[in-house]
Backbone as CSV, one residue per row, in Angstrom:
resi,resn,N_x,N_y,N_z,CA_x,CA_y,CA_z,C_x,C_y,C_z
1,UNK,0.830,-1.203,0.000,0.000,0.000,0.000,0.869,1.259,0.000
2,UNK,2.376,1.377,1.000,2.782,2.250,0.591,3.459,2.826,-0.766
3,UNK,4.100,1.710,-1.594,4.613,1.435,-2.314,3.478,2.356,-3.380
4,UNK,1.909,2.073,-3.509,1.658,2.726,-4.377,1.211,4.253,-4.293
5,UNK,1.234,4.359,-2.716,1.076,5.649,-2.649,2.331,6.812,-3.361
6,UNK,3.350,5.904,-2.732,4.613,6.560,-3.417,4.235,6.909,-4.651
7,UNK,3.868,5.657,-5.805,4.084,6.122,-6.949,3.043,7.176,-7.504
8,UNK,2.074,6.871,-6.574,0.471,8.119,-7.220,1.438,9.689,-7.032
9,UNK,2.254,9.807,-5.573,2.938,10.797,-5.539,4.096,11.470,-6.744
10,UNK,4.790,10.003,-7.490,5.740,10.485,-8.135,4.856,11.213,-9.089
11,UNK,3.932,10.105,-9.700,3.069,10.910,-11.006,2.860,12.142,-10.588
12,UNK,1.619,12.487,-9.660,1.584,13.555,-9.417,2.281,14.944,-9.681
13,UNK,3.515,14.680,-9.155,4.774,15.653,-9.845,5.287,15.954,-10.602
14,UNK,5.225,14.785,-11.575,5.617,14.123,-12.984,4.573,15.587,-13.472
15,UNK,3.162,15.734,-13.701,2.473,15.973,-14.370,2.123,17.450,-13.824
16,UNK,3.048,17.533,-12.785,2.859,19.217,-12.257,4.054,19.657,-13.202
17,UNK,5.372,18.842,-12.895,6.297,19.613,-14.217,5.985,19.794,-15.395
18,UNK,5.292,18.709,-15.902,5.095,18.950,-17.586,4.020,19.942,-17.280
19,UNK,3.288,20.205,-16.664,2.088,21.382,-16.918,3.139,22.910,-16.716
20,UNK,3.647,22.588,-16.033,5.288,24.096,-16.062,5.785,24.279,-17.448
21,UNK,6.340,22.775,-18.226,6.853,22.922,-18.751,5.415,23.360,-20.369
22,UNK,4.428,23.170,-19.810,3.880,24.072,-21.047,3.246,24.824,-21.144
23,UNK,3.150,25.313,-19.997,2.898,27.066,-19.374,4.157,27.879,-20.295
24,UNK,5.325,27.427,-19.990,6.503,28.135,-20.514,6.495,27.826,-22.078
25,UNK,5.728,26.979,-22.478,5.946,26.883,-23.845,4.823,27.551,-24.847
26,UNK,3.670,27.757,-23.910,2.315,28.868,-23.815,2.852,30.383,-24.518
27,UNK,3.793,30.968,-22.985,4.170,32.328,-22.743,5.267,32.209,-23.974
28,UNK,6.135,31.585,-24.773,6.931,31.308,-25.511,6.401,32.068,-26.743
29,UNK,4.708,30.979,-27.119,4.300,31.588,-28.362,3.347,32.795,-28.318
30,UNK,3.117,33.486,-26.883,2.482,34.378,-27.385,3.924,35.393,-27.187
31,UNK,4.591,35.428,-26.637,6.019,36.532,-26.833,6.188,36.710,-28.095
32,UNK,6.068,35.632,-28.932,6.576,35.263,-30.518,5.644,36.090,-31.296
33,UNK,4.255,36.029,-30.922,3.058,36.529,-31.517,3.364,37.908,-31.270
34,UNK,3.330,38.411,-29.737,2.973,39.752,-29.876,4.341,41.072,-30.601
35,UNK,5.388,39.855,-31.014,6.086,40.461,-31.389,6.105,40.623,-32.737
36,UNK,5.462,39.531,-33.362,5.146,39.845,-34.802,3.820,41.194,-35.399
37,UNK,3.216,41.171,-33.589,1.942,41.801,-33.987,2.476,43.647,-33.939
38,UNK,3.804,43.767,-33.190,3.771,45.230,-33.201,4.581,45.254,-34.421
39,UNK,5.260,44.147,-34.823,5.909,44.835,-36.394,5.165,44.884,-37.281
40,UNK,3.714,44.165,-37.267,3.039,44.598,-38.236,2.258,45.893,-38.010
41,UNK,2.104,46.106,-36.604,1.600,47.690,-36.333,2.409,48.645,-36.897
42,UNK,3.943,48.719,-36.817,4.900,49.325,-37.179,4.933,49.597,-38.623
43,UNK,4.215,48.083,-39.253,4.535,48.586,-40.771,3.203,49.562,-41.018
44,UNK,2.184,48.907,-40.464,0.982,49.594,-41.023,1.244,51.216,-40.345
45,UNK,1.722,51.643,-39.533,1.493,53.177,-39.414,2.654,53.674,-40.450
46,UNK,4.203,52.944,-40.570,4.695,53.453,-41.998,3.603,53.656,-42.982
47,UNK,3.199,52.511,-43.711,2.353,52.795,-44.852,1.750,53.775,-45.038
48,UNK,0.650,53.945,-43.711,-0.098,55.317,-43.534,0.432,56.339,-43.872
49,UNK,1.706,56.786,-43.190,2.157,58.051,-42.687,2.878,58.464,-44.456
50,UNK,2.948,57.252,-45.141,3.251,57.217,-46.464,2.484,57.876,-47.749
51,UNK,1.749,56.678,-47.203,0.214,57.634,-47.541,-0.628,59.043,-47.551
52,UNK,-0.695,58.961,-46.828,-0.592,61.043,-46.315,0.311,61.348,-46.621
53,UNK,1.547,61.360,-46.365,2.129,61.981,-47.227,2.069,62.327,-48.776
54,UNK,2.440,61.506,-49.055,1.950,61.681,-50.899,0.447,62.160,-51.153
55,UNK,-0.619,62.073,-50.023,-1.944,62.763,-50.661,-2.055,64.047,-50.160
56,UNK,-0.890,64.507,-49.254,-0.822,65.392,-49.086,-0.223,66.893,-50.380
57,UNK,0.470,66.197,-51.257,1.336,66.489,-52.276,0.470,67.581,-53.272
């Protein structure tokens, strides 16, 4: 009986790390995302400011 308590314990832990380990792999792809999302903000206010310009002309 103790023997399997042990092991319900190892799992237990087992499956608290991997839930860490994809929390961190979560926060990974949205870092990735929100970094693609301000360079595309970046391009789109170039374009704009491009834009006006020349209709400003």
């Amino acid at each position: 009986m103790a023997n399997n308590s042990k092991k319900l314990k190892e799992d237990f832990f087992k499956q608290l790390e991997n839930q860490d380990k994809r929390e961190t792999h979560q926060d990974l792809e949205r870092k990735e995302r929100s970094k693609y999302t301000w360079i595309g903000i970046g391009i789109g206010v170039i374009i704009f400011l491009i834009l006006a310009g020349l209709s400003a002309l």
